[in-house]
C-alpha positions as CSV (number, residue, x, y, z in Angstrom):
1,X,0.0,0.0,0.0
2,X,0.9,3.6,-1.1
3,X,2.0,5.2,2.3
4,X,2.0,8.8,1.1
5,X,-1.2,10.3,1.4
6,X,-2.8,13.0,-0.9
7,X,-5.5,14.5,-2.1
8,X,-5.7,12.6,-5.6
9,X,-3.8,9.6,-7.2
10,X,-2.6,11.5,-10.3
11,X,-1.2,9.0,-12.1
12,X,-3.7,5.8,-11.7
13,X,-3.7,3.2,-14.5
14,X,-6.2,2.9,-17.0
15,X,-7.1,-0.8,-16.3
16,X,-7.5,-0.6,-12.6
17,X,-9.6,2.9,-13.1
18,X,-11.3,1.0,-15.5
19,X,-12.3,-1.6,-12.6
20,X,-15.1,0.6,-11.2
21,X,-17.1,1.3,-14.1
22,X,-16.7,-2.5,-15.6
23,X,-18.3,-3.1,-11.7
24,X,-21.1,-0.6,-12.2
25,X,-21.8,-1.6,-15.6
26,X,-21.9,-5.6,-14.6
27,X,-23.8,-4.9,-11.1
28,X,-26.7,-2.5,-13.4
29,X,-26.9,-5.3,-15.9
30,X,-27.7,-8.0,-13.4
31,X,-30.2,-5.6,-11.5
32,X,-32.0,-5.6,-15.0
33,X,-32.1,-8.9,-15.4
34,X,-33.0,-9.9,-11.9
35,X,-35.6,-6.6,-11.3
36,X,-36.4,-5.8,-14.8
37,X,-38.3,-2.0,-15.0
38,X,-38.1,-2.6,-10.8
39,X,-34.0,-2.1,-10.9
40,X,-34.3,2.0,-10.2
41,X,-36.2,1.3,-7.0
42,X,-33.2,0.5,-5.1
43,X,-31.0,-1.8,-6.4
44,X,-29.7,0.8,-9.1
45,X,-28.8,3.4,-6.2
46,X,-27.1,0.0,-4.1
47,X,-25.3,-0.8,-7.2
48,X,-23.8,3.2,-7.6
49,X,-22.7,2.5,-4.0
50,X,-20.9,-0.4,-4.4
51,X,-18.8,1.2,-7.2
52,X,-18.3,4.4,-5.3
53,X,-17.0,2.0,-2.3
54,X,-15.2,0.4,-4.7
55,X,-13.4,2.7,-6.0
56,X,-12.8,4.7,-2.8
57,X,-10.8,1.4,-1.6
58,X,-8.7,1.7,-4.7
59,X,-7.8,5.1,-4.0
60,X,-7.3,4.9,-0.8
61,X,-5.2,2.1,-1.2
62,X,-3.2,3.9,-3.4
63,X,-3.0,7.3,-1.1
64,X,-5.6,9.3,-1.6
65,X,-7.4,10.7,2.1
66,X,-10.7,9.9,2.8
67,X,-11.2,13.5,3.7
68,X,-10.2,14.2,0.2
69,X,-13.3,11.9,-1.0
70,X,-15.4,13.1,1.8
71,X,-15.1,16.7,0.7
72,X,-15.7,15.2,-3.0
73,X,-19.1,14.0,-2.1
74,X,-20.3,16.9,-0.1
75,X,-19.8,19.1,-2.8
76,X,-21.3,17.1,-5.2
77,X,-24.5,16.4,-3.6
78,X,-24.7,20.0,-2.0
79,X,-24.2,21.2,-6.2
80,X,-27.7,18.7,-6.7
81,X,-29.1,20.6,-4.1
82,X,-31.2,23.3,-5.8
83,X,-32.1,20.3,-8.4
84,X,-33.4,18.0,-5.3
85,X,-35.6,21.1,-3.8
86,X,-37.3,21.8,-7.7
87,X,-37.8,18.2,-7.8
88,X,-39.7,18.0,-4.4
89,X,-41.2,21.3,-5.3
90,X,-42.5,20.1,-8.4
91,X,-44.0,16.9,-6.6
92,X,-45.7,18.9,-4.2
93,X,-47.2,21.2,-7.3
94,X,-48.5,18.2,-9.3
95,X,-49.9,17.0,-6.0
96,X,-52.2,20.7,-5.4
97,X,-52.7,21.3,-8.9
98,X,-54.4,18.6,-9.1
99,X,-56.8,18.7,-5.8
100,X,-57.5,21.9,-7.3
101,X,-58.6,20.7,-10.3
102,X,-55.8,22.5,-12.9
103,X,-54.2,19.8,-13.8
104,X,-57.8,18.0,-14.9
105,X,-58.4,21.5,-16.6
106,X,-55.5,21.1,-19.1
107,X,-56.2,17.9,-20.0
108,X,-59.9,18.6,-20.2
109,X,-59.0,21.7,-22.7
110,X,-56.3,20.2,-24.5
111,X,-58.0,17.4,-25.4
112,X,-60.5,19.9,-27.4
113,X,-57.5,21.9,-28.7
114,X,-55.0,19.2,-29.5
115,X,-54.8,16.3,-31.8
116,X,-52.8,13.4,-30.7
117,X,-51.4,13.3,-34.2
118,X,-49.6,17.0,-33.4
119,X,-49.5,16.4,-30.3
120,X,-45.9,16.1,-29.9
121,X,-44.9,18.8,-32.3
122,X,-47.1,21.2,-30.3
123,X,-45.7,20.3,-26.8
124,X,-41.7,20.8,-28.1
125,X,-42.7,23.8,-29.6
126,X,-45.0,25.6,-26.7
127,X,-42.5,24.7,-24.2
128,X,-39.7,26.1,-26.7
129,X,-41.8,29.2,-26.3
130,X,-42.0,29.2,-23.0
131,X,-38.4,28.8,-22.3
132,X,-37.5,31.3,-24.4
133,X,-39.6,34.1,-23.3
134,X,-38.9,33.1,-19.3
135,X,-35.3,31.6,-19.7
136,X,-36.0,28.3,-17.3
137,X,-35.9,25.2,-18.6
138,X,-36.7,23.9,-14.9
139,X,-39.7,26.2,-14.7
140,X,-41.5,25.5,-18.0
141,X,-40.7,22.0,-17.5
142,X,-42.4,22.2,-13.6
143,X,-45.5,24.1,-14.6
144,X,-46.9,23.5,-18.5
145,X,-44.9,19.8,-18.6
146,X,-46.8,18.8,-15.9
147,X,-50.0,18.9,-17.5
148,X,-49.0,18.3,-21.0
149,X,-48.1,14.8,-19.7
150,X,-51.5,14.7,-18.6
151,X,-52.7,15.2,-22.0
152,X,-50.5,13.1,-23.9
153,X,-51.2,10.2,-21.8
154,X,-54.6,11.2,-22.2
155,X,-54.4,10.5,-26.1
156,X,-52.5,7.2,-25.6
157,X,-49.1,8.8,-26.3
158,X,-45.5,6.9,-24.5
159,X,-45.3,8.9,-21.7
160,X,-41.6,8.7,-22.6
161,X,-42.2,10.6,-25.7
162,X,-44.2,13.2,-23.9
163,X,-41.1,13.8,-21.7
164,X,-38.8,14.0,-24.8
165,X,-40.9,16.8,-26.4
166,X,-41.4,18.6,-23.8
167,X,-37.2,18.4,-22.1
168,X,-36.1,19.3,-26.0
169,X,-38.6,22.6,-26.0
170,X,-37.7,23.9,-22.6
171,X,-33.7,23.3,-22.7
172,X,-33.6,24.7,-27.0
173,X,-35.4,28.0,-25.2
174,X,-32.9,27.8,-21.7
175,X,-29.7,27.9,-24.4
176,X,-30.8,30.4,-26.6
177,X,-32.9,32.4,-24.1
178,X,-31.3,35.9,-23.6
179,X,-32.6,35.7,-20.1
180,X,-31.4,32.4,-19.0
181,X,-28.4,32.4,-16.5
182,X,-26.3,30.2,-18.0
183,X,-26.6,31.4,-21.0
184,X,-25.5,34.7,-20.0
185,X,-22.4,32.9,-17.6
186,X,-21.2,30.9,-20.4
187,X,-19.8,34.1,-22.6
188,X,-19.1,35.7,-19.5
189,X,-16.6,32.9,-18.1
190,X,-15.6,32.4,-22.1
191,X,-14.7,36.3,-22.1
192,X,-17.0,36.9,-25.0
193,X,-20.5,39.1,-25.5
194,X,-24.5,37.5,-24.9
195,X,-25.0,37.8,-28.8
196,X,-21.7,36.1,-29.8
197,X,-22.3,33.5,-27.8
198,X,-26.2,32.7,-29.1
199,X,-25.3,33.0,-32.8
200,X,-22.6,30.2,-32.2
201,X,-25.2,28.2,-30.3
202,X,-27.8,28.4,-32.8
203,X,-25.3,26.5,-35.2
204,X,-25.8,23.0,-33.4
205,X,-29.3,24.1,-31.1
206,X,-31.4,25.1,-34.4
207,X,-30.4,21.8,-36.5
208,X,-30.8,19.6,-33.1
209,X,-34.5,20.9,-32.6
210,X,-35.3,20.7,-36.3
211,X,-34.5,17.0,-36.4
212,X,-36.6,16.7,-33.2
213,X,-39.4,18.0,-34.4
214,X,-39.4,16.4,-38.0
215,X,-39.0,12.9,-35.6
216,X,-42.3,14.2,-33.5
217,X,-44.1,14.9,-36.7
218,X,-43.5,11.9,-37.6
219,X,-44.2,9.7,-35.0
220,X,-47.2,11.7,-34.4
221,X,-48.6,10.6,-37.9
222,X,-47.6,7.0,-38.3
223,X,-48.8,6.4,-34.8
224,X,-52.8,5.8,-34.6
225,X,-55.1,6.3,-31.5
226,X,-56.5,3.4,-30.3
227,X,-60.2,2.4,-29.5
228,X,-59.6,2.9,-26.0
229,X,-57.9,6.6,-26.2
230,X,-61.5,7.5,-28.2
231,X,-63.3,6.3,-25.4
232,X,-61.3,8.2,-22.7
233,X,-61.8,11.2,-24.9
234,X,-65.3,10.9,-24.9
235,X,-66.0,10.1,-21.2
236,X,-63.3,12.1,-19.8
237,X,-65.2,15.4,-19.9
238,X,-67.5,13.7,-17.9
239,X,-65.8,12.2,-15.2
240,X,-63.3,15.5,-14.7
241,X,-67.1,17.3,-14.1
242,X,-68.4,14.5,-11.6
243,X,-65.3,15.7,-9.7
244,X,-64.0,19.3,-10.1
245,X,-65.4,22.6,-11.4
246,X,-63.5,23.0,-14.7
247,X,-63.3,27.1,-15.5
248,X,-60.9,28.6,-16.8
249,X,-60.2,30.5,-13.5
250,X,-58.2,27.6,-12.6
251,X,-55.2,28.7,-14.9
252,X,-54.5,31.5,-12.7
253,X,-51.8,30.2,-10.6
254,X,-49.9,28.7,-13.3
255,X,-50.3,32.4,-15.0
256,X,-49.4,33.6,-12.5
257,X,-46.2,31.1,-12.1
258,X,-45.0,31.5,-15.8
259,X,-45.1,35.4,-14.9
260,X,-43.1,35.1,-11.8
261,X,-40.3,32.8,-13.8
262,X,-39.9,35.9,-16.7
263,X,-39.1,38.3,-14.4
264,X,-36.5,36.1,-13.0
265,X,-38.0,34.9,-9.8
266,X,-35.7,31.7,-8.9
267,X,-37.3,28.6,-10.4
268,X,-38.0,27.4,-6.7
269,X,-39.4,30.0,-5.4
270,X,-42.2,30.8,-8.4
271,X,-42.5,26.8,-8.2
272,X,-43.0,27.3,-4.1
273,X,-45.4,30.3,-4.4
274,X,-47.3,27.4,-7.2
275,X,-47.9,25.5,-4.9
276,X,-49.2,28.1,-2.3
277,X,-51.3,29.2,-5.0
278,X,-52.4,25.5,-5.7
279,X,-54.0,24.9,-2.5
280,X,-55.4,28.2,-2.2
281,X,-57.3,27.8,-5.7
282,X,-58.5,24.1,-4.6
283,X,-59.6,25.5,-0.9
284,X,-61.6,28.5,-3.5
285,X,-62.7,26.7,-6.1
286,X,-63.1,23.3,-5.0
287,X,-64.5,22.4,-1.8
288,X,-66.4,18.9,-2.8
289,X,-62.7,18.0,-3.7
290,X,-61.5,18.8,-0.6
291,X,-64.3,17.2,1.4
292,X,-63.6,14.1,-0.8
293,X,-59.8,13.4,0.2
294,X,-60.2,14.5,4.1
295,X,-63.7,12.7,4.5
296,X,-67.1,13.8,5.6
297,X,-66.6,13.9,9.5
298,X,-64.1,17.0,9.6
299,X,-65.3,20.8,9.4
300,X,-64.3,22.8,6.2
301,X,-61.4,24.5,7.6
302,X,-60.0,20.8,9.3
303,X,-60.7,19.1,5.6
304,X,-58.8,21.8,4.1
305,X,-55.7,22.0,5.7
306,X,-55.5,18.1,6.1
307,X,-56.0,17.9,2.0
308,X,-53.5,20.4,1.1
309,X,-51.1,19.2,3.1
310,X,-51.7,15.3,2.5
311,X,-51.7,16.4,-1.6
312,X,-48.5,18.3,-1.1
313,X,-46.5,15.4,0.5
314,X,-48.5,12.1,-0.2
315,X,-50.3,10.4,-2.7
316,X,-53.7,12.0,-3.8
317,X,-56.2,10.2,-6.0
318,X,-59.7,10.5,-7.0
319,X,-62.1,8.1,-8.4
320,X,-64.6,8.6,-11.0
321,X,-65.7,5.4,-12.4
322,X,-64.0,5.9,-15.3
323,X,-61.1,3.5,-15.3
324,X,-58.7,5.6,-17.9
325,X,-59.3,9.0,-16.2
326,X,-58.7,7.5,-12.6
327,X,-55.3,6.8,-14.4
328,X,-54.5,10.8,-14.5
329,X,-55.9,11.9,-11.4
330,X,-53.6,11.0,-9.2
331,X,-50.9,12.7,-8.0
332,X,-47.8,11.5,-5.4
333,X,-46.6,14.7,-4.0
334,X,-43.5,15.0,-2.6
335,X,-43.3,11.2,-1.6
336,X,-43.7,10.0,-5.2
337,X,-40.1,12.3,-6.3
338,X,-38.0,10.2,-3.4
339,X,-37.2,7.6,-5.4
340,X,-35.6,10.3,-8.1
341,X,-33.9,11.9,-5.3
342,X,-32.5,9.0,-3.9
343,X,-30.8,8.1,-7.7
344,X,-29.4,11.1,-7.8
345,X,-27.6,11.5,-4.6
346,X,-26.3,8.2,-5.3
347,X,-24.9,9.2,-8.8
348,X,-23.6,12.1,-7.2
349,X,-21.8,10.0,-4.6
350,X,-20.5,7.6,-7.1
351,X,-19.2,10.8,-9.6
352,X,-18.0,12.5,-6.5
353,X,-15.5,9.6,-5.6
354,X,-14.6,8.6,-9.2
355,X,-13.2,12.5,-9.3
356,X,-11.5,12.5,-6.1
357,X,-9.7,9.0,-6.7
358,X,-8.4,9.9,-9.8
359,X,-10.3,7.6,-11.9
360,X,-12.3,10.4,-14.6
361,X,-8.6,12.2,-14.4
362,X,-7.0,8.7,-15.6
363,X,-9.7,7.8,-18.2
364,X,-10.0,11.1,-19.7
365,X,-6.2,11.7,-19.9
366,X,-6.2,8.3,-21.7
367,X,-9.1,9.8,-23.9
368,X,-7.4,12.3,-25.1
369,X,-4.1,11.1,-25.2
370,X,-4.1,11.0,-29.0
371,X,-6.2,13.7,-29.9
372,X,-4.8,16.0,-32.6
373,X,-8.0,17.4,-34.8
374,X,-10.7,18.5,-33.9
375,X,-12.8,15.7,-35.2
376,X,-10.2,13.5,-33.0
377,X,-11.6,15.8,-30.0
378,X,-15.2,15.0,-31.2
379,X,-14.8,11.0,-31.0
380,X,-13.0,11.1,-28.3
């Protein structure tokens, strides 16, 4: 064992910073195989722990302090800490929106507006839009993807194509958005001006987005709805109204949201003050609602602080009758985002130890050991 201790092991070899990763990689493709779509519920995070471990021992086998890794992982997860708070925010939003009947009211609406057929298209370029005009990818994604999921999978669209639309929109507005922080950092840090720095973007941004939406068009007219997303169409209306009181007054707190976000509110707080907003609107506008999820026995004032809250933090679901749109209205709260969280800090672990070991600085070195073009810097 290395007896001189320091802060990194500059000079690890590529096979044994290899190791790690040919772990990782072996330990997720047994979790598939064993746990199937199950593996991100727990064994994916155990497996990112292992590696981490893993390589920890390496390093510190080889000299590295485990204060030096410590460090590593504190400022890694304390970097995912603004993205762990808009996560949870954004679980707790879903959760009142939905009590409050605005989420219902978007799929209600769009499903008159939208055809599943465009569907996609519209979603990239709305949230596009959005992201543009406000600069927040996190924001636009929070507030109008939340229920433009609900309408997809209201028209029998993959949910994982709804996400795709609607993540390419909001981050081709966040990189070309004049008002979005990192793109005004980037030509900052690069010691260039905010106009530079977009017209260079737009070179590999405006072709990415292109091909997006020609592949969205596309799969939104080869694809055809099914008997059963004609039926929810038809009976949904119906089954939103046995429930909630659908007006269009219900779209002022995510007005109100998308106006706070423009003029550069932080994404959590606009997605905070949402949620507020949420639970006010569904104390205002939709009291049989509330009744519903806290039961008959309390008072008004008891049901609507114990549905709020429960909507905010825990599941929330209502049933209609109708088996499709009982699908939709349901919401997790902050509970249903832990799972996410818990990936993440796990990752962030796993990255923060792989940096602090030397293991990124050996592979990368190795990477681009032989580069000398540009295209060389490209592949590599």
């Amino acid at each position: 064992m290395n007896t001189e201790s320091h802060t990194t092991d500059s000079n690890m070899p590529l096979p044994l910073a290899l190791l790690p990763i040919v772990l990782l990689v072996a330990l997720l493709g047994a979790n598939v195989y064993f746990f199937e779509d199950n593996s991100s519920y727990g064994s994916n995070q155990i497996a990112l722990l292992i590696a981490a471990l893993f390589a920890g021992g390496i390093g510190m086998f080889r000299g590295v302090k485990w204060s030096s890794i410590k460090d590593a992982i504190s400022s890694n997860i304390s970097q995912a800490t603004e993205a762990i708070i808009i996560l949870l925010l954004i679980g707790s939003l879903a959760g009142t929106w939905l009590l409050a009947g605005i989420i219902p009211a978007f799929i209600h609406y769009g499903l008159q507006i939208l055809e599943p057929s465009i569907f996609l298209f519209a979603a990239c370029v709305v949230c596009a839009v959005l992201s543009l005009a406000t600069g927040s990818s996190w924001g636009t994604v929070g507030t109008v993807g939340v229920a433009l999921i609900g309408i997809g999978t209201a028209m029998g669209i993959s949910e994982g194509w709804i996400a795709g639309a609607i993540i390419s929109g909001a981050y081709f507005g966040d990189k070309l958005s004049p008002l979005s922080d990192t793109t005004n950092l980037a030509p900052a840090v690069a010691g260039t001006d905010l106009i530079t720095h977009i017209k260079y973007m737009t070179i590999t941004t405006v072709p990415s987005i292109l091909i997006a939406l020609a592949v969205f068009l596309v799969v939104g007219f080869t694809g055809d709805p099914t008997a059963e997303t004609a039926a929810f169409a038809e009976g949904f209306g119906e089954a939103v109204n046995s429930k909630f009181n659908i007006h269009l007054g219900l779209f002022i707190a995510p007005v109100a949201v998308l106006v706070m976000i423009a003029r550069k509110v932080p994404a959590a707080a606009a997605l905070f003050i949402g949620v507020l907003l949420g639970a006010l609107s569904a104390i205002v506008f939709q009291p049989e609602a509330i009744k519903e999820i806290a039961g008959e026995e309390m008072s008004f004032v008891q049901a609507s602080y114990y549905s709020t809250m429960s909507s905010m933090s825990v599941e929330t679901q209502f049933e209609t009758g109708n088996a499709l749109a009982d699908k939709l209205l349901k919401a997790k709260g902050m509970e249903g985002m832990m799972n996410t969280i818990w990936l993440i800090i796990c990752a962030m672990v796993f990255g923060a130890v792989l940096q602090a070991t030397g293991v990124l600085k050996s592979i990368t070195d190795n990477l681009i050991k032989g580069v000398n073009s540009v295209l060389g810097l490209i592949g590599s």
